[in-house]
N, C-alpha and C positions, 0 to 999 in steps of 0.2 A: 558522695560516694554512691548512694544508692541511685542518683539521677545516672550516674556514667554507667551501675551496672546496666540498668533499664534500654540504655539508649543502646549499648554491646547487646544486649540479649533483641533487638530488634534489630540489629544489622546481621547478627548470628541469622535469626529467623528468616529476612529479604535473603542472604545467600545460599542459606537451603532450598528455600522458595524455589530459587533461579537456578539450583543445580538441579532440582526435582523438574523442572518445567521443561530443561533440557534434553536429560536422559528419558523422559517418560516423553518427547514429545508425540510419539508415534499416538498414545492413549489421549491428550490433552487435545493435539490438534482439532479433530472432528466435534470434538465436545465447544471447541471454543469459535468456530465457526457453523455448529449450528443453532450456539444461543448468537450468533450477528445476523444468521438469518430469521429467528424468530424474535427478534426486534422490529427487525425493518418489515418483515411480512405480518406483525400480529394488529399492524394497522386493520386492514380488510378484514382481515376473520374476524377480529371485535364489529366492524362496520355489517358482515354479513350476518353474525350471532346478532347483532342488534333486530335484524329484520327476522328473525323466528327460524336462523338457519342452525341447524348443530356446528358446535365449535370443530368437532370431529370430521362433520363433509364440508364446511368451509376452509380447511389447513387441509385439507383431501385436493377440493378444485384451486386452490390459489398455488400449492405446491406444484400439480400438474399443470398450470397456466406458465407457471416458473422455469421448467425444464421444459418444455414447450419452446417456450421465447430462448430460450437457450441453446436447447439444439437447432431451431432456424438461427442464430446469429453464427450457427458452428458452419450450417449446410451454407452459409453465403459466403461464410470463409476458405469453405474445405478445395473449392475449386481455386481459387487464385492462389492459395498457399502451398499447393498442390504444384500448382506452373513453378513455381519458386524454392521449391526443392530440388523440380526433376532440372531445371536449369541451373543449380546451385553451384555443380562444377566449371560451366560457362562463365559465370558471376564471377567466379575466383580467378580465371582466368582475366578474367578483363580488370579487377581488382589487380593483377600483379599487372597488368600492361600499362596501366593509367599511375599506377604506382613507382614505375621502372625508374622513371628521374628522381625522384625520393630518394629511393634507393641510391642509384648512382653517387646522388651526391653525400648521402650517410655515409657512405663506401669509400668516397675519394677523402673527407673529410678523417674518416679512421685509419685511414693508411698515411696521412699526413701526423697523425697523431702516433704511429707506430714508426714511421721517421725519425720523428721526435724524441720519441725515447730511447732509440740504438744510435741516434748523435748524444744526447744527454747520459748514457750510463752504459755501465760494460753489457754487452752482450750475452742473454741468459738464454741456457740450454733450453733447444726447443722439447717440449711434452710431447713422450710416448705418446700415440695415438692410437686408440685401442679401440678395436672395432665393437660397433655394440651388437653382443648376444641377435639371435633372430629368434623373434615373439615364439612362447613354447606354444603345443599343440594344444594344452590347456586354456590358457587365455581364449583363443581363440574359440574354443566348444563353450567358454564360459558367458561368451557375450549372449549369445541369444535365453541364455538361462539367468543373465541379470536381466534383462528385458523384461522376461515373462514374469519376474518376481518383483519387476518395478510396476508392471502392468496389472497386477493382480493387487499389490498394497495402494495402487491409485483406487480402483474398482471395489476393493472392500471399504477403503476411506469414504470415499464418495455416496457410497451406498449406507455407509455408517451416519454420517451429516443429515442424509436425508431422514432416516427415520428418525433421529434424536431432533430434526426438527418439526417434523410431525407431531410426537409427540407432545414437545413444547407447547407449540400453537392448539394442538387438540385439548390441551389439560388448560392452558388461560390463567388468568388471576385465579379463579378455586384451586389452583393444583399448587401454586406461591404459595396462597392464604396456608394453606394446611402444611406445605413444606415447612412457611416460618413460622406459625403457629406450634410447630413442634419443639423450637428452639428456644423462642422468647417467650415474655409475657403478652397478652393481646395489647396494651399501650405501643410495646415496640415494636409491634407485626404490622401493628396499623401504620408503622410510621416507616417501615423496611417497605412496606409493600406502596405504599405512597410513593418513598424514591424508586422503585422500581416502574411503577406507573410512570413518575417524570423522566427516566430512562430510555424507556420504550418509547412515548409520546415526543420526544425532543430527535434522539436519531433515529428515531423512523421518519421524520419529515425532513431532518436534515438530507438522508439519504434517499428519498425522493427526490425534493428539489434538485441535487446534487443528480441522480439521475437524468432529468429532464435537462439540465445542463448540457450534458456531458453530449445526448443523443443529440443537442443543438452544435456541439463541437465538431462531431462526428460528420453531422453532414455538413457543414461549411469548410471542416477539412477536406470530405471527397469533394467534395466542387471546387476548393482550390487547387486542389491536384487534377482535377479534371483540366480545370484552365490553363495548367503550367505542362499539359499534357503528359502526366506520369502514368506508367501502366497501372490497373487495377486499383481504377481513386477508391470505387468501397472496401478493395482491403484495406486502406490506411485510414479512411475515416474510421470504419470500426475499431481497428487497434487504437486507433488517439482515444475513440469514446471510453475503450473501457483501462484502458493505459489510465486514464485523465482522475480517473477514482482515489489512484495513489498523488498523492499533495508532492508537488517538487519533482519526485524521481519519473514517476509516469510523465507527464510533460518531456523532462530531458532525455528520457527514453524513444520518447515517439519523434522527437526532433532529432536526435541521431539516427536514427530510421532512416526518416525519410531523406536528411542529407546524404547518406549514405548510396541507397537506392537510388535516388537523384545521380549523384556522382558515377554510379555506374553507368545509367541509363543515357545521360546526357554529354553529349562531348564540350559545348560549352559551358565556361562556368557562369556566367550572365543564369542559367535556365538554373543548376546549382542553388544560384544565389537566391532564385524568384521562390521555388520549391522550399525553402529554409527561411525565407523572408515573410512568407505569407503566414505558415503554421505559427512563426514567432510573433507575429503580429494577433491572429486567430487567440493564442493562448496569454499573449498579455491582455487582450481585451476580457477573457474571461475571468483571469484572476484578477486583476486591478481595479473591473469595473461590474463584469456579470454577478461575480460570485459574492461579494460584499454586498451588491444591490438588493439579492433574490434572499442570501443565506444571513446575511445581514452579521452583525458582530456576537451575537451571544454563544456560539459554542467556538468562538476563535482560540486558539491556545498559541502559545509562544512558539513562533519556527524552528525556534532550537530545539524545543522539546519533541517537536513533530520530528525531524530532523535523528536525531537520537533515538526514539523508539521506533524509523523505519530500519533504523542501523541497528539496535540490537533485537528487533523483531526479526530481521535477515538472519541474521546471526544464530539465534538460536531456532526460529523456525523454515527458514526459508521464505519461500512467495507466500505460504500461510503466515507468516508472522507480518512480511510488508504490508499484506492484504489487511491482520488483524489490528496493527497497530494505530492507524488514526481512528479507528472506531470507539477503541479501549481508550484512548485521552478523551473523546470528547465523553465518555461514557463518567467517565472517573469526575470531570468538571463537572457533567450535572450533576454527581452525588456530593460533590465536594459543596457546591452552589446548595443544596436541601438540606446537608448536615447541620447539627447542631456546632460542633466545633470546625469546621471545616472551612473557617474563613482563608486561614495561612495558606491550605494546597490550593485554596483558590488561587490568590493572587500568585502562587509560584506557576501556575499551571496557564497563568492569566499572560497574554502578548504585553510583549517593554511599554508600549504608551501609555495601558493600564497601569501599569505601575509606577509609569512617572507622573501620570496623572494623579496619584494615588500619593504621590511625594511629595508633589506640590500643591495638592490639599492639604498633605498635613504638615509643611514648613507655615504656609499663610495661617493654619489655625494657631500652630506656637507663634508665629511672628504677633497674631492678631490678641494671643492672651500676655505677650509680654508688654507690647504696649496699652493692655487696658487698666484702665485705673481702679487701683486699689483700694479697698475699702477705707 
């Protein structure tokens, strides 16, 4: 009785968790994307504090080198994705003309179907049709003032991440040590602050590597778009590179892309097929072969579970949550991997081979004590 309350008062606890995380997203988001940037950036600033620099103007110049590189990846975009708006009504146009037989035959297909049912059953009164309302004068004053108040909550977020990641990286391990020093006793600070060393240490180089991947993606996609002659191959190499960060969906995101775009562009489907053939080829060599090679197997987790917190990372945060969610598994494996009792969320957290492997160790060691001889 008292295990069933224990296990209810921690399922109580995860869905309060998950309705606080919801409703408050607006507070949580910046706070949880500027501890994944002072993960991955507190590599440098410890390497720079190493050489007698302050932790303070090292998270100073590596932040500005950060939005730097950021806004040249925005200014090499801003111009092609620019052509691709103001031409956006052309696109749809040529999207409904290439689409017109589609259609056609959805069309003749439902009127054969509506055939079908006034020979099969009595004939039912056609539906009023009731013209719909024209948009009030409201609506329309209202758009440019949801704009400004989406534009403004991007701008304060943005500007919020940054200095809560400043921070971060200016304060370092002494600013941890004393936070958890307040909580525990120094045995468990020493040993909180340990797994947070192996935290930082593990996906800050996962997400390097992963980095240098991605920018190797990037341009083997624009040069295969270049060769299959698509307009604007560095827009789409950059999209795939930083598309390619999210596991699964970026990939099938940037491949619907660029099918798409393809299919406008080209009137054969041979060029179609080359444009969709090539990036599909480009992205199984990286996951199948680059990415196992370079990142190797220890922060691998189970595709389903990757799979599920990009879906309910969407779900409750948007692009911040798909963005946050493969960081926070591999983050959770290494503490689960340092804890004292943390074997079980390993292996739950741990990909199927792991755990068949895992099975059939331990079938061979009961097969191997039932057949040994007994004293």
């Amino acid at each position: 009785m008292h295990i069933t309350q224990f296990t209810a008062g921690k399922v109580l606890v995860a869905i309060a968790f998950g309705v606080l995380l919801y409703v408050a997203h607006a507070a949580f988001i910046p706070i949880a994307l500027a501890l994944l940037f002072a993960l991955i950036l507190s590599g440098p600033v410890e390497a720079l504090h190493r050489v007698r620099v302050p932790r303070g103007i090292s998270a100073a110049v590596i932040l500005i080198l950060l939005l730097a590189l950021i806004a040249g990846v925005v200014d090499l975009m801003w111009v092609p994705a620019q052509q691709w708006f103001a031409d956006a009504p052309q696109t749809m146009k040529i999207v409904a003309r290439k689409l017109t037989p589609a259609a056609r035959f959805v069309d003749h297909m439902e009127q054969i179907r509506a055939s079908a049912e006034k020979i099969g059953g009595p004939r039912q009164p056609a539906a009023a049709t009731v013209a719909a309302p024209p948009p009030a004068a409201g609506e329309k004053a209202g758009a440019p003032m949801s704009l400004l108040h989406a534009t403004r909550a991007t701008l304060v977020g943005t500007v919020t991440v940054v200095i809560i990641t400043l921070f971060l990286l200016a304060g370092g391990p002494p600013m941890l040590a004393r936070m958890t020093a307040a909580f525990v006793d120094d045995l468990k600070a020493a040993h909180v602050l340990d797994i947070i060393e192996k935290v930082r240490g593990e996906v800050g180089r996962f997400y390097v590597t992963t980095a240098l991947i991605n920018v190797c993606v990037g341009c083997a996609t624009a040069g295969a778009m270049m060769a299959c002659g698509m307009p604007t191959p560095i827009l789409w190499g950059i999209l795939a590179a930083v598309l390619n960060f999210i596991p699964y969906a970026g990939p099938a995101a940037t491949l619907m892309v660029l099918t798409l775009v393809a299919f406008v562009t080209f009137n054969g489907l041979g060029q179609v097929i080359a444009v969709a053939g090539s990036y599909l080829i480009l992205a199984t060599i990286e996951g199948q072969f680059v990415q196992p090679l370079l990142v190797g197997r220890r922060l691998k987790v189970n595709p389903l579970l990757i799979f599920l917190a990009l879906w309910f990372g969407g779900l409750f945060w948007g692009i911040a949550g798909i963005v946050l969610a493969t960081p926070a598994l591999l983050a959770l494996k290494v503490v689960a991997e340092h804890a004292v009792s943390g074997t079980a969320l390993m292996e739950f957290l741990g990909p199927n081979d792991q755990l068949v492997g895992r099975a059939r160790s331990t079938v061979k060691f009961e097969r191997t004590i039932e057949v040994a001889p007994t004293g």
